[in-house]
C-alpha positions as MATLAB code, in Angstrom:
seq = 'XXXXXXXXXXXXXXXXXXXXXXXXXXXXXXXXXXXXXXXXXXXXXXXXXXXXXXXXXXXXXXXXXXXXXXXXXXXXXXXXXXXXXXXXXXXXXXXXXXX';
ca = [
       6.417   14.533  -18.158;
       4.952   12.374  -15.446;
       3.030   13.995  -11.956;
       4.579   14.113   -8.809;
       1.670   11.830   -8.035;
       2.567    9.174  -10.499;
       6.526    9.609   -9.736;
       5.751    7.989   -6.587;
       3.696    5.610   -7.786;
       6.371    4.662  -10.048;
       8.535    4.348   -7.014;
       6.619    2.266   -4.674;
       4.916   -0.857   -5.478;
       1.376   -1.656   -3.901;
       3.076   -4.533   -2.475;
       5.920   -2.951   -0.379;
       2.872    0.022    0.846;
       0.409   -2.908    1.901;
       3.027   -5.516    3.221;
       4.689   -2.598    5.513;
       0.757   -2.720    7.045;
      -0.500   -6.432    6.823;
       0.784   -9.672    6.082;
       0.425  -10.949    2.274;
       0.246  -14.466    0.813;
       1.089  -15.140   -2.678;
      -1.841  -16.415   -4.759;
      -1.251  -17.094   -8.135;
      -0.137  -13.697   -9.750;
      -1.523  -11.591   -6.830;
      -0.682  -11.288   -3.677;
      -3.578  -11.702   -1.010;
      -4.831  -11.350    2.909;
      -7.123  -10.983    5.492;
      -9.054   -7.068    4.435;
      -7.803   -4.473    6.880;
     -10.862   -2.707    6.732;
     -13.429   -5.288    8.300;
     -13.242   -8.388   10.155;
     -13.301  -11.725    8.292;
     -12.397  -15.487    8.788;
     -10.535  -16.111    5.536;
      -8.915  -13.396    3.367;
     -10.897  -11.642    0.778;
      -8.590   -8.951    0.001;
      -6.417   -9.127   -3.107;
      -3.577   -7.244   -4.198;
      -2.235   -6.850   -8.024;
       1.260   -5.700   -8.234;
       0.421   -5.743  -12.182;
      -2.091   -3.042  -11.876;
      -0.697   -1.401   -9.058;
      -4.087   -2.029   -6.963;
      -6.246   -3.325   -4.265;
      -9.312   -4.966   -3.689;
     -11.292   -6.580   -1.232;
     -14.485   -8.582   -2.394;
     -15.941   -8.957    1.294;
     -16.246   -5.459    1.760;
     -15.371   -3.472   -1.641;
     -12.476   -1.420   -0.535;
     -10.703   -0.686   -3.036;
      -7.641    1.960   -4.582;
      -4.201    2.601   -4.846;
      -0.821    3.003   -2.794;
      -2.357    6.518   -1.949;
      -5.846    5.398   -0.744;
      -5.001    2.422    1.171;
      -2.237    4.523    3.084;
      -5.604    7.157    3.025;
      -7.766    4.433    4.776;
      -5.761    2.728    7.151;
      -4.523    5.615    8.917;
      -7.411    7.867    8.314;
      -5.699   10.485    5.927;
      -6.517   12.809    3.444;
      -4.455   12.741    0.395;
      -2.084   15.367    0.835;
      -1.842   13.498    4.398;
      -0.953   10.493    2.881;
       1.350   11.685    0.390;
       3.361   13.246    3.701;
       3.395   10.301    5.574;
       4.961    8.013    2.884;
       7.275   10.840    1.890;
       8.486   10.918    5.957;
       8.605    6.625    5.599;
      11.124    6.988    2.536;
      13.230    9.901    4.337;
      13.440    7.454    7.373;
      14.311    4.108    5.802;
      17.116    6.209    3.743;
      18.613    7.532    6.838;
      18.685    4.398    8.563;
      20.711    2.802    5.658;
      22.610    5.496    5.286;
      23.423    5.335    8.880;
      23.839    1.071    8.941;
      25.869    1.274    5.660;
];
């Protein structure tokens, strides 16, 4: 039987957590973008939907859908895993409510 923690991983891709946040370019089987964490002229910051994580070689950031959620809005864990849990309520009312 899997965790509740890996339940939600299963649920939500890396790319649908980090493109709610930042823009993302394709680049070959990755998807990548400017790093959130730091400033930088050209994008560093790679995402692998394969693996499920992130990684930015300017600055070293790195994780999964629970640590960049953790980082950008300055979370703890059981933080995090409220805040996306409050995102997915949301986004189901509102189709429930648009049909």
């Amino acid at each position: 039987m899997d965790s509740p923690v890996q339940q939600i991983k299963e649920r939500l891709s890396i790319e649908e957590i980090v493109s709610s946040y930042i823009k993302l370019e394709k680049a070959g089987r990755n998807l990548k973008a400017k790093c959130p964490f730091h400033n930088e002229k050209t994008p560093s910051f790679f995402v692998s939907a394969d693996r499920g994580t992130y990684y930015c070689f300017g600055c070293g950031a790195s994780g999964d859908i629970f640590t960049f959620v953790e980082e950008f809005e300055g979370l703890d864990f059981k933080g995090a895993c409220r805040f996306r849990a409050s995102i997915r309520k949301k986004k189901a009312k509102k189709r429930n409510c648009t049909g």
